[in-house]
N, C-alpha and C positions, 0 to 999 in steps of 0.2 A: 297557755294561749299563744296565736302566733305571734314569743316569751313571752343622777336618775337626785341649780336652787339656786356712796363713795365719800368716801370722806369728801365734805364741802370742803374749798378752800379758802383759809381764813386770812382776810384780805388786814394790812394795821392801818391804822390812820394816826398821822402826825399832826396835833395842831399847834402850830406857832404863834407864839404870844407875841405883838408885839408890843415894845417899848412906847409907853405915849409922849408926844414931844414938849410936855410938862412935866414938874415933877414936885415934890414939899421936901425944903431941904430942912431938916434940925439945926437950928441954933440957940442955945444956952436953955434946953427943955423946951424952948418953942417950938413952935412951926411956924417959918415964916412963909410967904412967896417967893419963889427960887427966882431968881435974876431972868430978865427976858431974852428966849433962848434965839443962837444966832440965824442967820437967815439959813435954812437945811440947803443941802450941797445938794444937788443933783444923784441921782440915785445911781450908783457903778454900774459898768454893763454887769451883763450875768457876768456870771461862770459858764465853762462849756459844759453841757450835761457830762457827767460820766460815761464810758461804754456802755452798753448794756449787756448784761453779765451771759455769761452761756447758756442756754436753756438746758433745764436740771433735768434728772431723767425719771424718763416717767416712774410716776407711783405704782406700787403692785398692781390696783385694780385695772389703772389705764394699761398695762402690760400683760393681762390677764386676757383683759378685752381686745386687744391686738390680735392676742396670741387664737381667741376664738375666732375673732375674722377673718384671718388667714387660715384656720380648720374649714370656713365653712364655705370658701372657697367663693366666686363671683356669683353665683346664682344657687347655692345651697346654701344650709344652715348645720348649725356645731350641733350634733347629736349628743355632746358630754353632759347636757342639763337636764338631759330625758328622766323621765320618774319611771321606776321599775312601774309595769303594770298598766301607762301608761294608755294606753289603746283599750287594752280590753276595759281597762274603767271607763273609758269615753261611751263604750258602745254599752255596756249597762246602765250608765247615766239617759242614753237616750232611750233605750227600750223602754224605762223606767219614766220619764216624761211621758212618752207616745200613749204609754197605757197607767197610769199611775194604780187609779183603783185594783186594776188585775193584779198588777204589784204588788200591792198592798194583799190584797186575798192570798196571792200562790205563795207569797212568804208566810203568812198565817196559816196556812196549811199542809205548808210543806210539800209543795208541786215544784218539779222542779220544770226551767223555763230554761229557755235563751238568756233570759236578763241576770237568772242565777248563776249561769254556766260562764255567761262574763267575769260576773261577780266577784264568784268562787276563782276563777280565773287569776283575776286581779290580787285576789289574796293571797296565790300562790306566788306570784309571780314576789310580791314584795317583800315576802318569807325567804323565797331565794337569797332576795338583794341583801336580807340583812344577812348572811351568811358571806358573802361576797363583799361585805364591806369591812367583816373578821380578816378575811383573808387580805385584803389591800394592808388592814392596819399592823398584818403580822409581817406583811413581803410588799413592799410600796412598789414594787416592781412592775407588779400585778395591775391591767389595768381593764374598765369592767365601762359595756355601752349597753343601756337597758332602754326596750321597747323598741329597738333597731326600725324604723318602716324600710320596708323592701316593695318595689314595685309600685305600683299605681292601681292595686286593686285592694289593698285598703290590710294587706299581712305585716306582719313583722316577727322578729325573731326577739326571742325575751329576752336571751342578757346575750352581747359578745365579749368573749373573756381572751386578755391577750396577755400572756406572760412568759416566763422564763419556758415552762413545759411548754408552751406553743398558742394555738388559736383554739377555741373553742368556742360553737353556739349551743348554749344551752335551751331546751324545753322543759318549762314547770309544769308538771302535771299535778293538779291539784284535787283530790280525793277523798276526803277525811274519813276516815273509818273504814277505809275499804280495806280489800285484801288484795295483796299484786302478786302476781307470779310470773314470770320470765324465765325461757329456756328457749336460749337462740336467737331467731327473728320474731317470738312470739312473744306476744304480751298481755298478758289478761290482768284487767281487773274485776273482782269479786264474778271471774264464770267467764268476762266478756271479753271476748278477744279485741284489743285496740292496734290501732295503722302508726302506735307511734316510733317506733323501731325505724320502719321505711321513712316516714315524713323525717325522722331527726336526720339519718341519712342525705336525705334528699335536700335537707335546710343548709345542710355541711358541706356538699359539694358548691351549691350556688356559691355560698357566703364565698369560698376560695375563689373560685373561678371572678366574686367581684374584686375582690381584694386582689389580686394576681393583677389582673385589668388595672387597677387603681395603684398598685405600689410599683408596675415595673419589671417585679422578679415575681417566680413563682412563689404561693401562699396557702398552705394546706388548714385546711378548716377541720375539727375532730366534733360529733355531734354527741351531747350527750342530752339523755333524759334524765332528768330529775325527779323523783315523786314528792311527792308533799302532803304530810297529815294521814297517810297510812297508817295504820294499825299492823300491819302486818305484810313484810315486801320480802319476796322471796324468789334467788338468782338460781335456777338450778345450774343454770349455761349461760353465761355471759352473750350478747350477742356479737358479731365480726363485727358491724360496723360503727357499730357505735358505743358507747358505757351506759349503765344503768349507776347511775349514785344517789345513794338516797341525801336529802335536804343537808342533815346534822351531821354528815361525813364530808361532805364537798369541799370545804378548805381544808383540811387534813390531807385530802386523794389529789387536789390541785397542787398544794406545797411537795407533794411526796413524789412528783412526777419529775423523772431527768431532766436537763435542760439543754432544750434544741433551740433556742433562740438567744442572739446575746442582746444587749439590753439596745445597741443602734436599732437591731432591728426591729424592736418592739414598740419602738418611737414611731419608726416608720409606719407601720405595718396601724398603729393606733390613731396616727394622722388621718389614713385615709379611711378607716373606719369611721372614725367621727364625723365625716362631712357626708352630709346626706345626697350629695351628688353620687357617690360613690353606688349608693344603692339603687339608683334609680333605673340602671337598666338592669333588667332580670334574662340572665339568659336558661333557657332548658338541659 
């Protein structure tokens, strides 16, 4: 599809007892009345309060939360919370409202729909992510923004991936049983020629050209497709512009890749990705 989740503070309280200004003295095993006590002195001025002490620094979460306000910049929001899938499950949830019963029928029947094609979507997408989060926990380096929105027409891009090897948006193509074949620009699944070659392309140059805009320096974006749930995917010719990887390869072909970026830049370059201002203007 066009392509991911505070401690209260515990306050003490001190009560102080005081002294009453009577009291039972013991003499010889009795208890007698203690002697009548003298007239009490006036009470000392205070004490000066103590200074009060430096303010501590902040807790992780309150430094975490900083650190997102300042990704998501005065008038955008921190993309790093996004759920793989995100989008396309929103628009399945609503086709699936709009019409529930048809719903209900074309999944018993096995029609496929708009609300499927979300669906199926959605499941791709999140298949990916767990693949993508192999790869973070093998190279933390690695850093991954899922359900990207781009533009104001309702797209987005499934995962963007920034690491040591560079920038990459990736496309889940999710298919289960099909059969893929690819040589060049071309792309078919089971017979049918698909536009995803050009579109991943096409998703790769924007992404740069926002990112370029957004970090300052130029930022080359690499588009690749992903299949998902294939039976059978098959490269006869790789294509120029972009990579074919299939799902269960993807962190193995991500780790295995040179490294063109050093780790400043990967900070940079994941700052402005995260903040949805970044995306918001779409140029051609």
């Amino acid at each position: 599809m066009g392509d991911p989740i505070v401690p209260g503070t515990e306050i003490e309280c001190l009560t102080v007892l005081r002294r009453p200004d009577s009291a039972l003295a013991p003499t010889d095993g009795l208890i007698a009345p203690a002697a009548p006590a003298a007239p009490a002195a006036p009470d000392p001025a205070p004490a000066p309060a103590p200074a009060p002490a430096a303010p501590a620094a902040p807790a992780a979460p309150a430094a975490a939360a900083a650190a997102a306000a300042a990704a998501a910049g005065a008038d955008g929001v921190d993309l790093a919370g996004r759920r793989a899938g995100a989008l396309a499950r929103e628009q399945a949830v609503a086709l699936r409202q709009a019409a529930p019963v048809r719903t209900f029928l074309a999944r018993a029947l096995r029609v496929h729909t708009d609300e499927r094609a979300w669906r199926i979507g959605a499941d791709g997408e999140e298949k990916v992510a767990v693949q993508l989060g192999k790869l973070q926990s093998k190279d933390p380096r690695w850093r991954v923004l899922h359900a990207v929105p781009v533009g104001e027409n309702g797209s987005d891009i499934d995962h963007v991936v920034i690491g040591p090897g560079g920038v990459f948006t990736l496309n889940a193509k999710h298919h289960p049983g099909a059969k893929i074949w690819v040589g060049g620009n071309t792309f078919m699944v089971n017979g049918q020629r698909q536009p995803y070659v050009r579109n991943s392309a096409h998703e790769a140059r924007r992404a740069g050209r926002l990112l370029s805009a957004a970090c300052g320096f130029p930022v080359s974006a690499v588009g690749v497709v992903v299949p998902v749930g294939a039976d059978d995917v098959v490269i006869k010719s790789p294509p120029k512009q972009v990579h074919v990887v299939y799902r269960r390869a993807l962190s193995g072909w991500l780790r295995g890749l040179p490294s063109v970026l050093a780790e400043g830049d990967i900070d940079l370059i994941y700052a402005a990705a995260r903040r949805s201002t970044t995306w918001r203007t779409v140029t051609t």
